[in-house]
C-alpha positions, 0 to 999 in steps of 0.5 A: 526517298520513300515517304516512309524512310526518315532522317530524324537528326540533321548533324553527325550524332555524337555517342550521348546524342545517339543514345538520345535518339534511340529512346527519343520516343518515350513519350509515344503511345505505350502501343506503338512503342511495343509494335515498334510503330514509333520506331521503324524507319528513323534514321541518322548518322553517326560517327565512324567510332560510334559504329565501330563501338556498337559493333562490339557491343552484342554479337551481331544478329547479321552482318553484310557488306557494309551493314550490321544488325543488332541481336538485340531488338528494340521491339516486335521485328524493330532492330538497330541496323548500322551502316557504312556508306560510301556518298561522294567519295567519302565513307559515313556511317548512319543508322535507322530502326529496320522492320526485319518482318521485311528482309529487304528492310535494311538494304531498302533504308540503305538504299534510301539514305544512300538517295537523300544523301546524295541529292542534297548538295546539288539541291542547295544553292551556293548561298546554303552552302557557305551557310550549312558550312559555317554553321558547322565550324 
């Protein structure tokens, strides 16, 4: 994954975690929230309803083939872009803070999401498993 793409939660966040994580930059400098510095290429991943339930929030600035973008942005270019993602067989949603400055922002992160995803399991000795798996039950 580029350096400059990076998951800031670990777990599925649920609709009060998202919203957490959306304004967990409060704290930054006044200047790098407004340029949208503080920002840009987070990610995390979300639940199916909470995607669906954004979708229908604000018209979308652009919907693609697995991906929808928010009309309202969070600053300068910085936008919300929401993803549908097939890893493994298995559909998951995710969603990251796009440059839209770059017009290939938002598949550069789905592309990125897409490789940290699928290089963890195989990463993972079979000890780490069993514990991530307990961990979340």
């Amino acid at each position: 994954m580029p350096a400059s793409f990076r998951k800031i939660f670990e777990n599925v966040a649920t609709r009060e975690q998202m919203f957490a994580l959306f304004n967990r930059d409060q704290a930054a400098p006044p200047e790098d929230r407004i340029s949208g510095k503080a920002y840009v290429s987070q990610w995390f991943e979300i639940e199916a309803s909470e995607y669906h339930f954004m979708l229908d929030v604000l018209p979308p600035l652009f919907v693609r083939t697995g991906m929808f973008g928010m009309s309202e942005f969070k600053a300068g270019y910085i936008t919300s872009v929401f993803f549908e993602i097939t890893i493994r067989g298995r559909r998951r949603w995710f969603t990251g803070f796009c440059d839209l400055s770059d017009p290939q922002s938002p598949a550069a992160m789905r592309e990125a999401i897409i490789a940290y995803e699928s290089q963890l399991p195989e990463t993972m000795t079979r000890e780490e498993k069993l514990e991530a798996i307990w961990a979340d039950t």
